[in-house]
Each structure stands twice: as structure tokens, then as C-alpha cells.
DSSP file (Angstrom, degrees, kcal/mol; ACC not computed):
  #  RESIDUE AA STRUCTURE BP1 BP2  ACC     N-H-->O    O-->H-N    N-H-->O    O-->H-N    TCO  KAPPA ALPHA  PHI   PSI    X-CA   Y-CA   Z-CA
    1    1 A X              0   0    0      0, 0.0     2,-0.7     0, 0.0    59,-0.0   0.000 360.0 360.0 360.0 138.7   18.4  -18.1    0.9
    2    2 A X        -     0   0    0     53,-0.2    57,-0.1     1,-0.1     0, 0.0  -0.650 360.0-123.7 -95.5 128.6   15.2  -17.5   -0.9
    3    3 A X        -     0   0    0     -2,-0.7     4,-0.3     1,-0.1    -1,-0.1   0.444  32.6-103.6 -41.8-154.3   15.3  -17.9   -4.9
    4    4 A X  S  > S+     0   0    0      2,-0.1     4,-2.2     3,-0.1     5,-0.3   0.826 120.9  51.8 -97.4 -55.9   14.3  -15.0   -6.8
    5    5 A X  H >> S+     0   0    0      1,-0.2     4,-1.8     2,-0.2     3,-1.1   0.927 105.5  55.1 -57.0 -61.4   10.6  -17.0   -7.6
    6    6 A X  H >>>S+     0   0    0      1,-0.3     4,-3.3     2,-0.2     3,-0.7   0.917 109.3  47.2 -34.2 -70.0   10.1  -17.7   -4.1
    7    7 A X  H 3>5S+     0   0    0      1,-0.3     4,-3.3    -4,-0.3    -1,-0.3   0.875 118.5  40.0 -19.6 -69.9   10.5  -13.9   -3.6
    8    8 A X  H <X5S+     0   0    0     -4,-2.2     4,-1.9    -3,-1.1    -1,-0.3   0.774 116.6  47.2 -71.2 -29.1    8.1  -13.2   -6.4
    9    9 A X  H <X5S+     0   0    0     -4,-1.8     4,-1.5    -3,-0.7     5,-0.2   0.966 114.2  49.6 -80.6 -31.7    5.5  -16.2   -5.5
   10   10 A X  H  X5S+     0   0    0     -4,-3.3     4,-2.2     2,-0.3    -2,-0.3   0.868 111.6  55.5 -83.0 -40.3    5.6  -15.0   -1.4
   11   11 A X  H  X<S+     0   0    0     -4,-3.3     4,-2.8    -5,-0.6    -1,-0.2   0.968 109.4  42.2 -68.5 -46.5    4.9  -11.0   -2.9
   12   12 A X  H  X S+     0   0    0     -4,-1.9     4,-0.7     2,-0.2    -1,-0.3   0.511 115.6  45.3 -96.6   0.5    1.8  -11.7   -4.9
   13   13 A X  H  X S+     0   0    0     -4,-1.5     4,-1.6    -3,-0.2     5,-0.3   0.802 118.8  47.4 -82.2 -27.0    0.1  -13.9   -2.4
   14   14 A X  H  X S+     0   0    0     -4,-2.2     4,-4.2    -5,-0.2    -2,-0.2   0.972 117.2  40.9 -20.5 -69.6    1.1  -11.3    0.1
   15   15 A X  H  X S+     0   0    0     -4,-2.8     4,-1.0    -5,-0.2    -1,-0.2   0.722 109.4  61.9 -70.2 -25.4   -0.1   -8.6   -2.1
   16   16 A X  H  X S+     0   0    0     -4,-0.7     4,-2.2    -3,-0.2    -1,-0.2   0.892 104.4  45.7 -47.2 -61.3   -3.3  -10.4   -3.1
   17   17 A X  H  X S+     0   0    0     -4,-1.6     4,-1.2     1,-0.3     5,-0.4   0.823 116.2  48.2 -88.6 -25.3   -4.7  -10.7    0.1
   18   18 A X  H  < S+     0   0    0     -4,-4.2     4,-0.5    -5,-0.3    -1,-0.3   0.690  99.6  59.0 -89.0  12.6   -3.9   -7.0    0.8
   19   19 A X  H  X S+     0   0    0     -4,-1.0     4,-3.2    -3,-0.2     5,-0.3   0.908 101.9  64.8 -75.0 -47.9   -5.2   -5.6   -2.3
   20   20 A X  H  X S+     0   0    0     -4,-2.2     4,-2.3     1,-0.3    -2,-0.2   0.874 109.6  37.9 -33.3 -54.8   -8.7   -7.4   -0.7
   21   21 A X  H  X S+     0   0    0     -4,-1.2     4,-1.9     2,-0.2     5,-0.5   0.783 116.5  49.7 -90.7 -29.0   -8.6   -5.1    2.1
   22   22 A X  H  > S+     0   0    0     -4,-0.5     4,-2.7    -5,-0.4    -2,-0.2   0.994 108.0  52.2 -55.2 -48.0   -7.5   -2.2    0.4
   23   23 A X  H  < S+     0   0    0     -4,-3.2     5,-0.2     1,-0.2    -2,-0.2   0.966 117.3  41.0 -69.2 -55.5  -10.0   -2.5   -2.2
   24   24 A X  H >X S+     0   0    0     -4,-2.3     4,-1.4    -5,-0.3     3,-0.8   0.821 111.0  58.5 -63.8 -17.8  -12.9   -2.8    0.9
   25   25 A X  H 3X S+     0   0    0     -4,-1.9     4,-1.2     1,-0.4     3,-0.4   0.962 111.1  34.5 -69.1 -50.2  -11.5   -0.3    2.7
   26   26 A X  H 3< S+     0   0    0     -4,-2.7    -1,-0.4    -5,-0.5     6,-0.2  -0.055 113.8  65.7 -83.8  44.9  -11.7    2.4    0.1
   27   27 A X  H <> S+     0   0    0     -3,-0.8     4,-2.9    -2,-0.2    -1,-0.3   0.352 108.8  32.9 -48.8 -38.7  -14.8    1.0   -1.0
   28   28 A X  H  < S+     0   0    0     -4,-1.4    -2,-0.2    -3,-0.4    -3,-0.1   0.388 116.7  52.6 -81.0  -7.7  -16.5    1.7    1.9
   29   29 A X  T  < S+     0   0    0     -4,-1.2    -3,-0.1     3,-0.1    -1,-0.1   0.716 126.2  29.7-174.8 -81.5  -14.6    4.7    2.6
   30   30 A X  T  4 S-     0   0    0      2,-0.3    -2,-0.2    -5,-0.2     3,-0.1   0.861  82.1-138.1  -5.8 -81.4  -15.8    5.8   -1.6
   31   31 A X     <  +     0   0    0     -4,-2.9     2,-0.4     1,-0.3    -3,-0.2   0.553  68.7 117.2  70.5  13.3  -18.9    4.3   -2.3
   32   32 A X     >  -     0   0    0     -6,-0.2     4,-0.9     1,-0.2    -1,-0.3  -0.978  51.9-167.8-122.3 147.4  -17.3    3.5   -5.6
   33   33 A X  H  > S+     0   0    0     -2,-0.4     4,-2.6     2,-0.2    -1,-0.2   0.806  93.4  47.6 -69.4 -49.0  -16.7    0.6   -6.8
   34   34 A X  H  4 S+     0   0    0      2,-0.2     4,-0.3     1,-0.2     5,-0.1   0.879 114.2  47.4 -76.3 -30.2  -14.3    2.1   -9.9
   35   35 A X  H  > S+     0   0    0      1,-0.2     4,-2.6     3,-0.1     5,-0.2   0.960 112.5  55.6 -89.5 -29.7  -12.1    4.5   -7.4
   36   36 A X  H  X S+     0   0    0     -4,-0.9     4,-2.3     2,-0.2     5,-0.3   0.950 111.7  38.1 -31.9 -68.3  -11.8    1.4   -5.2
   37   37 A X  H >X S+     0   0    0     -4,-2.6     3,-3.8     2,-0.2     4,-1.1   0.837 113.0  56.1 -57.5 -94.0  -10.4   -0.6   -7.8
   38   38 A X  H >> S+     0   0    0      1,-0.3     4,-2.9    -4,-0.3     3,-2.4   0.409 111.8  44.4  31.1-102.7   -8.4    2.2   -9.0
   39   39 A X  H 3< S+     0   0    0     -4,-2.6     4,-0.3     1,-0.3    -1,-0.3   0.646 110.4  57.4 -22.8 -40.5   -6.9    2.6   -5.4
   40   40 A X  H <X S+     0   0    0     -3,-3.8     4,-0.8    -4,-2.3    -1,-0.3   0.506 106.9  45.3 -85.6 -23.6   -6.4   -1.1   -5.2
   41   41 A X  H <X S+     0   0    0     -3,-2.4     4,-1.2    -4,-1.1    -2,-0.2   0.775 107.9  54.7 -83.2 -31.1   -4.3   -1.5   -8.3
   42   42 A X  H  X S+     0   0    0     -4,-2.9     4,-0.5    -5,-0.4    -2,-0.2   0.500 106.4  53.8 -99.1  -1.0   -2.2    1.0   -7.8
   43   43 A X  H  > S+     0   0    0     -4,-0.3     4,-0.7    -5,-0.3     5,-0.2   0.772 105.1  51.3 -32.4 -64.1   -1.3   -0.2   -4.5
   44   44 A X  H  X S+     0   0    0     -4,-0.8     4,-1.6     2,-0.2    -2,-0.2   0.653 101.6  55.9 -69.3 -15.6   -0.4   -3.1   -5.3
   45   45 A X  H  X S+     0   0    0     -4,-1.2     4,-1.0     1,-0.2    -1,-0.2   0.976 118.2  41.0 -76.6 -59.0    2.0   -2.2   -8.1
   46   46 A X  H  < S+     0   0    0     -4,-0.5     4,-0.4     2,-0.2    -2,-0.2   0.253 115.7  45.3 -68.2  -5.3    3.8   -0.1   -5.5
   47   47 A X  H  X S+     0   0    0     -4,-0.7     4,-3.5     2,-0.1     5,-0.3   0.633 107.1  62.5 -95.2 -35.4    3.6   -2.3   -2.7
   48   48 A X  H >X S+     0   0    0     -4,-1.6     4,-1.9    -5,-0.2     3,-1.1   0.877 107.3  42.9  -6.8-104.1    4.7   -5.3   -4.8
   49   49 A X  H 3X S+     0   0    0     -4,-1.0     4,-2.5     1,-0.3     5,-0.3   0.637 110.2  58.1 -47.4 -53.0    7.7   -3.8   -5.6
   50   50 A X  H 3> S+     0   0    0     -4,-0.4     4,-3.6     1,-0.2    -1,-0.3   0.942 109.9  45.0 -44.6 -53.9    8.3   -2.6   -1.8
   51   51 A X  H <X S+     0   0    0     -4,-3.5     4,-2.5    -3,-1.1     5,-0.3   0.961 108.0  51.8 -71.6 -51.7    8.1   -5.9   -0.6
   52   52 A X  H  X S+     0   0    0     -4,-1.9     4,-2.4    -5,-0.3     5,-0.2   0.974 116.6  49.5 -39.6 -46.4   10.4   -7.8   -3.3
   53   53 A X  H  X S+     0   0    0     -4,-2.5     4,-2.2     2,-0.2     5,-0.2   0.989 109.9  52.9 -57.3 -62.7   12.9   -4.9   -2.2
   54   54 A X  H  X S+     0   0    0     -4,-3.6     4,-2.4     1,-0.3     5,-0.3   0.889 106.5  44.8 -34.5 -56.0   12.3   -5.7    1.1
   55   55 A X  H  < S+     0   0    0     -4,-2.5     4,-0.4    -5,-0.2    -1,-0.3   0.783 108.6  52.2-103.3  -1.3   12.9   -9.1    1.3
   56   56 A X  H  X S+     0   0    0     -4,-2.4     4,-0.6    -5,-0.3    -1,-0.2   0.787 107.7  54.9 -88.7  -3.0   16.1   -9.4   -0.6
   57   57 A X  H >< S+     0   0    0     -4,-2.2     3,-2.9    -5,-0.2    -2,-0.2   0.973 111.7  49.4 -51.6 -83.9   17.6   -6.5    1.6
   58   58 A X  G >< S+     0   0    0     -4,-2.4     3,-1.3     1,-0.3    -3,-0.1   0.683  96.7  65.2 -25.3 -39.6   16.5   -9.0    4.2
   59   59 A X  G 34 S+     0   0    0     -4,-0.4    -1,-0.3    -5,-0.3     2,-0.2   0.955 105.5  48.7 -47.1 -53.4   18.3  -12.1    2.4
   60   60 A X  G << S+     0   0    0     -3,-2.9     2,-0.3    -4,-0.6    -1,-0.2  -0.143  88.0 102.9-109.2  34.2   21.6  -10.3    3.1
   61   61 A X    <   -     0   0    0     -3,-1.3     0, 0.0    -2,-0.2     0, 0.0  -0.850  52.3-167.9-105.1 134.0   20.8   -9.7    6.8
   62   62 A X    >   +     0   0    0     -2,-0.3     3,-1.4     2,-0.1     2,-0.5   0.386  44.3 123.5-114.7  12.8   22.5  -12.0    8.6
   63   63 A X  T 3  S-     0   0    0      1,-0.3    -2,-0.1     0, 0.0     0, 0.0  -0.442  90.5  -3.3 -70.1 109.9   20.3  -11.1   12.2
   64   64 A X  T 3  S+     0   0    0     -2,-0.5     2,-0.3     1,-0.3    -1,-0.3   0.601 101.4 133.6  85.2  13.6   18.5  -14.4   13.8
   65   65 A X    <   -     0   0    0     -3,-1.4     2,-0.3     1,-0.0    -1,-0.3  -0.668  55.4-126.7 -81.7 138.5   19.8  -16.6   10.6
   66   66 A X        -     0   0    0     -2,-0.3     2,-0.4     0, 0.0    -1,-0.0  -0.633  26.8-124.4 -65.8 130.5   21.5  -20.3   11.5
   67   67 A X        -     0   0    0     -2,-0.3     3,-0.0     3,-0.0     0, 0.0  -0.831  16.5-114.3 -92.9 145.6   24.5  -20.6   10.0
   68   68 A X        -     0   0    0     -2,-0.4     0, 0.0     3,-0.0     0, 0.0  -0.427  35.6-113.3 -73.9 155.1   25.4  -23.6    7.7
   69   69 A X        -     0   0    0      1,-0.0     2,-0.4     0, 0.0     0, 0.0  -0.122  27.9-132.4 -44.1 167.3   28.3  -26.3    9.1
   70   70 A X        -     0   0    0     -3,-0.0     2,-0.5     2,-0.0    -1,-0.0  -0.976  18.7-130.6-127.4 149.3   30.8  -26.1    7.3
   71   71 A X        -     0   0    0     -2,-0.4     2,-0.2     2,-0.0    -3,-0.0  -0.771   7.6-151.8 -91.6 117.8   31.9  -29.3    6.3
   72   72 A X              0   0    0     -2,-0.5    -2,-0.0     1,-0.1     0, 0.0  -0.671 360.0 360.0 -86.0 149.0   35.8  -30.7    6.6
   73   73 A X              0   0    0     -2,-0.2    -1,-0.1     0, 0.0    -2,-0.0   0.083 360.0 360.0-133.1 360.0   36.2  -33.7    3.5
């Protein structure tokens, strides 16, 4: 199971590298630089969040997971 920071470190380089293509899309899209950013922040605050959500729903999916041994003492 992935800790909570894992979670959090795996959402912002996620989100990093898609704010980068958000921000060029609707720049180019624009032709502003400010509605770009704009667009691009406010993405990421809301996709953030989707994706932390996402993958600890996922956590507690037990579909294509290994199961640990369980060990006899």
C-alpha cells in the first residue's frame, strides 16, 4: 500500500507535467499568456485532488494486486 506522501509526491509530479500541457494548450488556443495561466492553475487544483482521490479508492481495490504470504511462526 502506498503511504499518504507517496500519494501526494506521485500527484504533483503527475500534475506538474500536466499543467505544462494545459498551460500550452490554452495558450495557443488564447493567445494569452495570463488566461493560460489562469486555466492552468485552476486545473491543477482540481485535478490534484481528483487524482489523490483516485488513487486511494484504488489502494482498496484488490483487482490485479499480489497477495502477501502469510507467515506461520
Amino acid at each position: 500500500m502506498d503511504s499518504h506522501v507517496r500519494s501526494i509526491v506521485k500527484a504533483l509530479t503527475y500534475r506538474t507535467m500536466g499543467t505544462a500541457v494545459t498551460f500550452a494548450v490554452a495558450w495557443t488556443v488564447s493567445g494569452s499568456v495570463e488566461k493560460a495561466l489562469g486555466i492552468g492553475l485552476l486545473d491543477t487544483v482540481v485535478k490534484l485532488g481528483a487524482y489523490y482521490g483516485h488513487e486511494r479508492v484504488w489502494d482498496r481495490i484488490a483487482l490485479g494486486k499480489e497477495k502477501k504470504p502469510e507467515y506461520y511462526i
